[in-house]
C-alpha positions as CSV (number, residue, x, y, z in Angstrom):
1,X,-110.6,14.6,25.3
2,X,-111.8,14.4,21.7
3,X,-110.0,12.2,19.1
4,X,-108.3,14.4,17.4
5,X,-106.5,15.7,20.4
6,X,-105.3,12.1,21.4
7,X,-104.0,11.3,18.0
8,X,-101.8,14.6,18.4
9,X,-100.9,13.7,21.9
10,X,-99.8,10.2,20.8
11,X,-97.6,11.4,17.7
12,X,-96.1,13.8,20.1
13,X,-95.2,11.1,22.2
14,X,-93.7,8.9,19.9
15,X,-91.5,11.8,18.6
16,X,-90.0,11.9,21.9
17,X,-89.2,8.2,22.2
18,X,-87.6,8.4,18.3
19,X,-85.3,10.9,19.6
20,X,-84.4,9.3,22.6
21,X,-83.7,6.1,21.4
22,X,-81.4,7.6,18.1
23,X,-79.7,9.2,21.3
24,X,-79.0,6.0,23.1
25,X,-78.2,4.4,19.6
26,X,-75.4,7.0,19.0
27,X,-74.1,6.9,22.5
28,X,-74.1,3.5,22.3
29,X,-72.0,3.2,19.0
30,X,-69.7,5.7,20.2
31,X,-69.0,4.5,23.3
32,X,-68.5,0.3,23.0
33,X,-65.9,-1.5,22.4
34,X,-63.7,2.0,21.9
35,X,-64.8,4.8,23.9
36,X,-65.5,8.2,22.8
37,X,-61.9,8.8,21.4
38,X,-61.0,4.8,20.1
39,X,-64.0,5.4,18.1
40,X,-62.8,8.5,16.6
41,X,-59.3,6.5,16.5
42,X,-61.2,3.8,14.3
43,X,-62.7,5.9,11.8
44,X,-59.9,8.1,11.3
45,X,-57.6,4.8,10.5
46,X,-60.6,3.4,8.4
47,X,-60.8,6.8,6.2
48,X,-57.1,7.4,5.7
49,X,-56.6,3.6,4.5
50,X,-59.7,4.1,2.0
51,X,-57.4,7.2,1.0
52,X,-54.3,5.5,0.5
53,X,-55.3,2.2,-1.3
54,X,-57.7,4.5,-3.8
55,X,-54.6,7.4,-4.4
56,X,-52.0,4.8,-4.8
57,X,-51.0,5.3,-8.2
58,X,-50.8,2.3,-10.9
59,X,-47.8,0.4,-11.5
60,X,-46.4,0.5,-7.9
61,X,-47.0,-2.8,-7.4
62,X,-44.8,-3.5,-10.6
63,X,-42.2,-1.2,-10.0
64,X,-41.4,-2.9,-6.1
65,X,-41.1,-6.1,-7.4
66,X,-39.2,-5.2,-10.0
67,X,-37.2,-3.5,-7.1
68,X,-36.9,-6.6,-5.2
69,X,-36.1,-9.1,-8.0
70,X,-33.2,-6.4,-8.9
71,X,-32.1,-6.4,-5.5
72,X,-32.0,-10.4,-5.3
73,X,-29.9,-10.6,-8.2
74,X,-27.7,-7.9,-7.0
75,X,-26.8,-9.3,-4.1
76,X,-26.6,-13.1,-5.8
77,X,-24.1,-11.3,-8.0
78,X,-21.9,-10.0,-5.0
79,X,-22.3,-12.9,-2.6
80,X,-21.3,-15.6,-5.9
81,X,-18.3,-12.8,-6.9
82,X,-19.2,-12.0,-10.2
83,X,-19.2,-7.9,-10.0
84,X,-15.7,-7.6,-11.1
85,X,-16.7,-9.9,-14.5
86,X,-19.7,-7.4,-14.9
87,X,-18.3,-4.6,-14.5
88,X,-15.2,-5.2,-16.4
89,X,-18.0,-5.9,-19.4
90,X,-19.8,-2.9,-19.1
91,X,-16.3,-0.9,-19.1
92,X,-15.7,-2.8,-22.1
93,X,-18.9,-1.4,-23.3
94,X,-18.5,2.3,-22.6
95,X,-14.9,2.0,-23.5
96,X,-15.7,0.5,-27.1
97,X,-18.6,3.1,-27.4
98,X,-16.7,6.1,-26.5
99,X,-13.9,4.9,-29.2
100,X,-16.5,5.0,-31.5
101,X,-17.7,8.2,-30.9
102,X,-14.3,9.3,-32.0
103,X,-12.6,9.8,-28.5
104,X,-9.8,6.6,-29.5
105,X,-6.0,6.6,-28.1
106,X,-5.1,7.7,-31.1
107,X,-1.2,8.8,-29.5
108,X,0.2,8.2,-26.2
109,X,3.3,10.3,-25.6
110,X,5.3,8.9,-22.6
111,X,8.7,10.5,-21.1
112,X,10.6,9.5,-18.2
113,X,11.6,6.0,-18.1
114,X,14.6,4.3,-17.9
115,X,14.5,0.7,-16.5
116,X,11.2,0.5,-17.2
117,X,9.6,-0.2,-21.1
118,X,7.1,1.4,-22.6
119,X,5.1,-1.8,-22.3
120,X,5.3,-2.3,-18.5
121,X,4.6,1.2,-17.8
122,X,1.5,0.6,-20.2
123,X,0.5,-2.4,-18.6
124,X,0.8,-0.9,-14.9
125,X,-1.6,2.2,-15.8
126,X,-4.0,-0.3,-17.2
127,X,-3.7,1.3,-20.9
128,X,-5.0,-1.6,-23.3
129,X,-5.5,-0.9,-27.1
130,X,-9.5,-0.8,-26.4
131,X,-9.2,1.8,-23.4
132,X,-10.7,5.2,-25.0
133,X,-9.5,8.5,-23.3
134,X,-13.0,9.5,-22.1
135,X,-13.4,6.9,-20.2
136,X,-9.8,6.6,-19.0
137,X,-9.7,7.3,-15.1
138,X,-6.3,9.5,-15.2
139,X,-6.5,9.6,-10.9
140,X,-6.4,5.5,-10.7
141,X,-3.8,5.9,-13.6
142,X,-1.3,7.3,-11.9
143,X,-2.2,5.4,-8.8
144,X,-1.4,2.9,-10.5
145,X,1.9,3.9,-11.8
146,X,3.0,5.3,-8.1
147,X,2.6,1.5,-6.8
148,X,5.8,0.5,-8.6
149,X,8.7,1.2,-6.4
150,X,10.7,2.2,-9.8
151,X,8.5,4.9,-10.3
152,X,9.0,7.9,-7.5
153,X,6.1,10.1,-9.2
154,X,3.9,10.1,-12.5
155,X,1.6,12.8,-13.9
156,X,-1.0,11.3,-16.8
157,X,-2.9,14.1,-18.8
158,X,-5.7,13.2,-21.4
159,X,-5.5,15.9,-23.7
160,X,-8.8,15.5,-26.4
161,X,-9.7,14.4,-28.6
162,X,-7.3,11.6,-28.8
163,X,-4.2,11.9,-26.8
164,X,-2.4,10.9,-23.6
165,X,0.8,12.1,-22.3
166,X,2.4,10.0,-19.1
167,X,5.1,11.1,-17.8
168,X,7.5,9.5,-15.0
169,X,10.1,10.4,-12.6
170,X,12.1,7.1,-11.8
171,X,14.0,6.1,-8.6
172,X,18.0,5.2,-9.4
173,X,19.4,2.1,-8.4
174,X,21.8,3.0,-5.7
175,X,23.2,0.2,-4.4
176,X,22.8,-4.0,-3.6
177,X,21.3,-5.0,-0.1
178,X,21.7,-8.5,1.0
179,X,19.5,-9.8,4.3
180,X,18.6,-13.2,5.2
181,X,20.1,-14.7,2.2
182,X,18.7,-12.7,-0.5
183,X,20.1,-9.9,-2.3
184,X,17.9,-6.9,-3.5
185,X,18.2,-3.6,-5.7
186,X,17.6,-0.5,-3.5
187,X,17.3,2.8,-4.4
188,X,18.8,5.7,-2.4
189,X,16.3,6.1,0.3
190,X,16.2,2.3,1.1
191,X,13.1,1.0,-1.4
192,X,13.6,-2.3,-2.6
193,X,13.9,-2.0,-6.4
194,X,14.2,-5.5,-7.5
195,X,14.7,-9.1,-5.5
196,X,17.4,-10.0,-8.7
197,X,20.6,-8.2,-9.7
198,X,21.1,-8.0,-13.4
199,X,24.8,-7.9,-14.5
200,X,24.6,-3.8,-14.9
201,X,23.9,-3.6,-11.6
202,X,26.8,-6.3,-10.2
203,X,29.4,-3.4,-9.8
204,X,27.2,-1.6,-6.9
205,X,28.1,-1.4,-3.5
206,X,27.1,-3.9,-1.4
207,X,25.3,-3.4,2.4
208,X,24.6,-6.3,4.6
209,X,22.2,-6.8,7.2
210,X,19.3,-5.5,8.7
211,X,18.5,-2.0,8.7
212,X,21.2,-1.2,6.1
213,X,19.1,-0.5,3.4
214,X,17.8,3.3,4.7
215,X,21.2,3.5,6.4
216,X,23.1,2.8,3.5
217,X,23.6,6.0,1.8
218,X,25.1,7.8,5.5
219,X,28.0,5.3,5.2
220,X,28.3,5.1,1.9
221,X,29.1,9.0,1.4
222,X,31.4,8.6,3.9
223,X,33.4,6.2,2.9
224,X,33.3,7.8,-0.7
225,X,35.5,10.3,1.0
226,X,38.3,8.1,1.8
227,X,38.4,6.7,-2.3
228,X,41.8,4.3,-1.7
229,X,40.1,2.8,1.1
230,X,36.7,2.2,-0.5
231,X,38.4,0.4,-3.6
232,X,39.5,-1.8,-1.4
233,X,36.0,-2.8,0.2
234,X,33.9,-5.5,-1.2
235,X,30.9,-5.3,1.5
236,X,29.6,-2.9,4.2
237,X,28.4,-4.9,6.8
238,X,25.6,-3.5,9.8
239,X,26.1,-4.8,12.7
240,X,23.0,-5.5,15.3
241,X,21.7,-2.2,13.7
242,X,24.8,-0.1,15.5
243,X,27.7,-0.2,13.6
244,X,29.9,-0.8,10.8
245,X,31.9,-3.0,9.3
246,X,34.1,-3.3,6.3
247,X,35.0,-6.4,4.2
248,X,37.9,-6.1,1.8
249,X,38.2,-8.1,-1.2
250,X,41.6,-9.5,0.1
251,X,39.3,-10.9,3.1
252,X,40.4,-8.4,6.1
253,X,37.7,-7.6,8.2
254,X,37.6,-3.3,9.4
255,X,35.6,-2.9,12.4
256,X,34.7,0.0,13.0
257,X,33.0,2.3,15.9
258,X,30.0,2.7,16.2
259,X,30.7,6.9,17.2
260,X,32.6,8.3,14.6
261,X,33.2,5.7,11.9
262,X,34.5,8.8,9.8
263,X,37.6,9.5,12.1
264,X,38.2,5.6,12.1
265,X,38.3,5.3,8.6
266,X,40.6,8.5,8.4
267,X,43.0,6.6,10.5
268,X,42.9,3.4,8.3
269,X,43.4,5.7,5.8
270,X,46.6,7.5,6.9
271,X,48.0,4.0,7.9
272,X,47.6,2.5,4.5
273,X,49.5,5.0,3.1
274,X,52.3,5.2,5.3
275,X,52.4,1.3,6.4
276,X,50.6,-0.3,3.8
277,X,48.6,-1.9,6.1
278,X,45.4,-3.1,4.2
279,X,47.8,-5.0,2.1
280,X,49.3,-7.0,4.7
281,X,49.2,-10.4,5.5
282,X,46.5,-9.9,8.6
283,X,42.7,-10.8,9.2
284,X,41.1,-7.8,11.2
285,X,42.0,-4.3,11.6
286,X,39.9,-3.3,15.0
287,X,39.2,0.6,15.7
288,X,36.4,0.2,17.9
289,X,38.5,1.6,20.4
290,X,39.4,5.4,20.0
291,X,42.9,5.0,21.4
292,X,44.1,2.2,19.8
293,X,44.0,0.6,16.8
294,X,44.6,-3.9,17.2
295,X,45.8,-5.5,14.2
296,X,44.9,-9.7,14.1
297,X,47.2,-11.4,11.9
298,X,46.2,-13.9,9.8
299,X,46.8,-17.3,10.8
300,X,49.8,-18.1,8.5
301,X,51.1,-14.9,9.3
302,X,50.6,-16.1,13.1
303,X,52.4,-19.1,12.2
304,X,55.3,-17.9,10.2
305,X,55.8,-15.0,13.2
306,X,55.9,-17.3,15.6
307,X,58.5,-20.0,13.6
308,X,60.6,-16.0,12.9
309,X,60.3,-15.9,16.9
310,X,62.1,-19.5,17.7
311,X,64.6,-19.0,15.0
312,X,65.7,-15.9,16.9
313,X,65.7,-17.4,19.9
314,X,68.5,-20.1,19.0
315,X,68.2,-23.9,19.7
316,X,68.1,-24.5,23.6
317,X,71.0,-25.7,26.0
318,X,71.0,-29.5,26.7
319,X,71.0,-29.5,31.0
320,X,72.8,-32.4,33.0
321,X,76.6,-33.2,33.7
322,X,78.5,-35.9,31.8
C-alpha cells in the first residue's frame, strides 16, 4: 500500500466515525430525559413562549394593572357602601350637563290629582328642579308614582325639548276600617289609603274587623239599599271573617246571618216601619235564625217590664188562720 492510498483510507475512515457519532449525538438528545415526542413537546412549548412574550404588544402590562387597581377600588366602593353617593354625583353631573345643553324642565303639566299636591306627586317621581328631561327615566317615574296606594295608575311623557306631562288616576276614599285598634282610610277595593282620618273623611262608613276592608263594599251596597236602616247604623262589624253585624248609634246591636244578610235586613226593615222597632228601648235584634227574629231588651227595659209584670199580678195573700 503506498502512502497516498492510506491517507485516503484513513480520511474515509474518520468520515464514517463523524457520521456515526452526530447520529448517536442526535439520538441521544432526542431521546433523554423526554423521549422522541417530550422532546418535540419541549421545543414546541419553548418556541410558542419566545412567540408570545416577543408579540405581546406594549402597554399590556399597564393596562392590567390599571385593570386591577380599578377593580380594587370598585369593590372597596361597594363593600364600604358608597355607590349610591357616587352615582347619585355623577347623575348630578349628566343631569346639570344635559340642562345646559338646553334640554331643562322648562314646564311640567300634571292632571289627575285630588288628595294628593303637586309637590308630593313631584317628590314621589323623583322630579327635583336640577333633573333635566334627557336624563329623566320616565319607566322608574311612573314606578314610582304607582307605589303610592293614592295613585291607582300614572302615565309620565317627556315631550322635547323641555316638557313633561304626568298624569294620574287616583283611588277614592271609600270608607274607614278599624282593626286592632287603629283606624285606616280604604279605598273601594280594600287598599289602605291613610293610617289617620282627616275630618273630611269622619262622615264615612265605618267596617270593623279583620277581613272587612276587601269585604266592605259587598255589605255596604247592600245595606245602601235599605237607606232608613243604614242611617241608623254607626258601624259594620265582621265577625270571625263570616258574618255581619250592625251597630246603631242608639247602641242596639243587629246580628245578622251569615247566608242572606240581605233578606235579614229586609225584615228589620219592614219591622221598623210598622213597629218601630230600631227605636225601641232594646239591646240586640238577632236574625241569625231564618225563622225567627229574638229581640233582647235592654236592661232597664228588663227591669221596668218585669216591675209592669208584678204590678199586674197584685200584692200576694197573707196564708195562716187567726
Amino acid at each position: 500500500m503506498t502512502r497516498d492510498t492510506a491517507a485516503t483510507a484513513g480520511a474515509t475512515a474518520g468520515s464514517r466515525r463523524s457520521r456515526t457519532s452526530r447520529r448517536i449525538v442526535r439520538t441521544t438528545s432526542l431521546s433523554a430525559p423526554y423521549g422522541l415526542f417530550g422532546g418535540i413537546r419541549h421545543a414546541l412549548a419553548r418556541r410558542w413562549s419566545t412567540l408570545v412574550v416577543s408579540d405581546m404588544p406594549r402597554g399590556v402590562g399597564t393596562v392590567a394593572v390599571a385593570l386591577v387597581l380599578l377593580s380594587s377600588i370598585g369593590f372597596g366602593i361597594m363593600r364600604g357602601g358608597h355607590l349610591p353617593v357616587i352615582a347619585g354625583v355623577v347623575s348630578e353631573a349628566c343631569h346639570r350637563a344635559a340642562n345646559a345643553a338646553g334640554f331643562r324642565i322648562a314646564s311640567i303639566a300634571l292632571a289627575g290629582n285630588k288628595h294628593l299636591t303637586r309637590e308630593e306627586i313631584l317628590t314621589i317621581a323623583g322630579v327635583t328642579g336640577h333633573s333635566s328631561l334627557f336624563f329623566l327615566d320616565a319607566g322608574a317615574a311612573r314606578r314610582e308614582l304607582m307605589t303610592n296606594p293614592w295613585i291607582a295608575d300614572a302615565t309620565v311623557q317627556k315631550l322635547y325639548p323641555q316638557q313633561l306631562q304626568i298624569t294620574v288616576r287616583e283611588r277614592e276614599a271609600y270608607a274607614l276600617w278599624q282593626h286592632q285598634g287603629r283606624l285606616s282610610v280604604i279605598a273601594v277595593d280594600g287598599t289602605v289609603l291613610q293610617s289617620y282620618v282627616v275630618p273630611r273623611f269622619a262622615n264615612l262608613p265605618l267596617v270593623v274587623g279583620r277581613g272587612a276592608e276587601t269585604r266592605a263594599k259587598d255589605f255596604l251596597d247592600e245595606l245602601d239599599r235599605h237607606p232608613e236602616v243604614r242611617e241608623l247604623v254607626r258601624a259594620s262589624v265582621l265577625v270571625a271573617e263570616r258574618r255581619w253585624n250592625l251597630r246603631l248609634k242608639n247602641g242596639i246591636d243587629v246580628r245578622l246571618p251569615e247566608l242572606d244578610p240581605g233578606g235579614a235586613l229586609e225584615t228589620i226593615s219592614m219591622l221598623d216601619r210598622e213597629k218601630k222597632l230600631l227605636t225601641r228601648d232594646i239591646a240586640a235584634i238577632d236574625l241569625r235564625l231564618p225563622d225567627r227574629v229574638t229581640v233582647q231588651l235592654s236592661d232597664a227595659a228588663a227591669a221596668a217590664r218585669e216591675n209592669a209584670l208584678k204590678d199586674k199580678a197584685g200584692p200576694k195573700k197573707k196564708g195562716g188562720s187567726a
